[in-house]
C-alpha positions in Angstrom: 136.0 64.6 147.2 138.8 65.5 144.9 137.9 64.1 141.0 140.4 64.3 138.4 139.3 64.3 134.2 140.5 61.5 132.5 143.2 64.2 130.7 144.5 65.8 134.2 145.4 62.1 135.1 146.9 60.6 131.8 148.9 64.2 131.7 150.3 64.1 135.5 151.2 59.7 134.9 152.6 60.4 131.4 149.8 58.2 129.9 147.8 58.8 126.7 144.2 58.7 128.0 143.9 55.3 125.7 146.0 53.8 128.3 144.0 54.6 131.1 140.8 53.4 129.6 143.1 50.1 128.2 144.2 50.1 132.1 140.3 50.2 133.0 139.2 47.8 130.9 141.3 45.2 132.5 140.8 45.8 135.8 143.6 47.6 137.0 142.2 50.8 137.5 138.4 52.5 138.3 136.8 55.7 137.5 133.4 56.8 138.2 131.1 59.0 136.4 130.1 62.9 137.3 126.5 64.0 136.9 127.2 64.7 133.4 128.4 60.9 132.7 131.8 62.4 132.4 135.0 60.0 133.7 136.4 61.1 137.2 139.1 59.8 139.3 140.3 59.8 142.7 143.7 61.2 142.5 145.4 58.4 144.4 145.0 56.6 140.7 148.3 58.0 140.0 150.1 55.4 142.6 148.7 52.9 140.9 149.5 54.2 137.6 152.9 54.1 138.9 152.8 50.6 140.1 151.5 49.6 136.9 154.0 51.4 135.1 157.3 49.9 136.9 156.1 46.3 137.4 155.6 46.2 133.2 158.9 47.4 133.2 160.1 44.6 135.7 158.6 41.8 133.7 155.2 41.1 136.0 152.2 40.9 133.4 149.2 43.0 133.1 147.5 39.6 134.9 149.4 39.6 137.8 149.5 42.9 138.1 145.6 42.6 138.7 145.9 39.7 141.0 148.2 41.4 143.1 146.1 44.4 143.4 143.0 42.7 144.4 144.4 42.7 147.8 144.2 46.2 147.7 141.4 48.1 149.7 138.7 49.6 146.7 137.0 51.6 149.6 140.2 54.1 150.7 143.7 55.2 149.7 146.3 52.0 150.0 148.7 52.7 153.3 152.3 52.1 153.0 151.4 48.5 154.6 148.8 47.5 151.9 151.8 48.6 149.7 154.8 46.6 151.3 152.0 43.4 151.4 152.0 43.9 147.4 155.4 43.6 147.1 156.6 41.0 148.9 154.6 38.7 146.8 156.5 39.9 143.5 160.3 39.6 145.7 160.5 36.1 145.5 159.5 36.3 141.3 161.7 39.4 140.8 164.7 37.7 142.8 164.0 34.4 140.3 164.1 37.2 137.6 167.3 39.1 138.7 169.4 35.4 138.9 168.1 34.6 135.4 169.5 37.9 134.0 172.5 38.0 135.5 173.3 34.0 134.1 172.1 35.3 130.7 174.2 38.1 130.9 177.6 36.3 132.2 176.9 33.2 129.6 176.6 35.8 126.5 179.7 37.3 127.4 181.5 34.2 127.5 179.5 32.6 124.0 180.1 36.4 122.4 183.9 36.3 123.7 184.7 33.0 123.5 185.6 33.0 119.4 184.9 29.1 119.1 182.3 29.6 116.3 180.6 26.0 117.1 177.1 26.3 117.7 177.7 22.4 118.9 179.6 22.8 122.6 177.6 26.9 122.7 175.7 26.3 126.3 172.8 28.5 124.8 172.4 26.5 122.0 170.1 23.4 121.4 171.1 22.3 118.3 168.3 20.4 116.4 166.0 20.6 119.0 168.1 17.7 120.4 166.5 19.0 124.1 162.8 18.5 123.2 163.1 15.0 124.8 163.9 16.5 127.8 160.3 18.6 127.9 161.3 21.9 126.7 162.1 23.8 123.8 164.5 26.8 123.5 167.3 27.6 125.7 167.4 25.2 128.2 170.8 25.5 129.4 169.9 29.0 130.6 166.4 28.0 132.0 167.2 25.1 134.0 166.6 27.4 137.0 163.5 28.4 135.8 161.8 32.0 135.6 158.2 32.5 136.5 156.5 32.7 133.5 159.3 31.6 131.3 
């Protein structure tokens, strides 16, 4: 069985090797020990490292991240299906995600360009919390679409 020191990996996913033991506190990842109690891992670590890495990046918490990869075999290397499974549940909230961003985006232009200085008829704006009677708080002109874990 290939093993791989705790530095080897860190070094080859551009980690410090705080991360991966943050990373393996939560859950995320797993090392085992060598005969001399030292940390070892399988070198397929590094896909998951990667997974990690570009769903923080997308948004998906450190939580869901460990959800998701509970369906994940512990007992082999993930396949290319085990993969595709994991990522079909995040479509749907990265989709959500995408269509938030883009109406952000294309109301900011308009509010940035728009030169009307009134924070009253500004769609982004809730002026004294006028909203809060409608069961939310901050910008709820841009959130009416909702965004998991918005």
């Amino acid at each position: 069985m290939d093993q791989w020191t705790v530095g080897k990996v860190a070094k080859r996913a551009g980690l410090k090797v705080s991360a991966l033991h943050f990373y393996e506190e939560k859950g995320l990842i797993q090392s085992y020990r060598n005969s001399g109690n030292q940390r070892r891992y399988k070198p397929d670590v590094l896909r998951r490292l990667s997974v990690i890495k570009a769903a923080q990046k997308l948004g998906i918490t450190l939580d869901e991240i460990r959800q998701a990869f509970k369906a994940l075999p512990d007992n082999r290397t993930p396949t290319q299906e085990d993969w595709e499974k994991l990522s079909v549940n995040w479509r749907s909230q990265l989709d959500q995600r995408i269509a938030y961003l883009t109406r952000l985006r294309d109301q900011l232009t308009g509010c940035i360009g728009c030169g009307c200085l009134s924070m009253k008829s500004c769609p982004l704006y809730n002026a004294e919390d006028r909203l809060a009677q409608n069961g939310g708080t901050g910008p709820i002109y841009l959130d009416r679409d909702g965004v998991p874990g918005e």
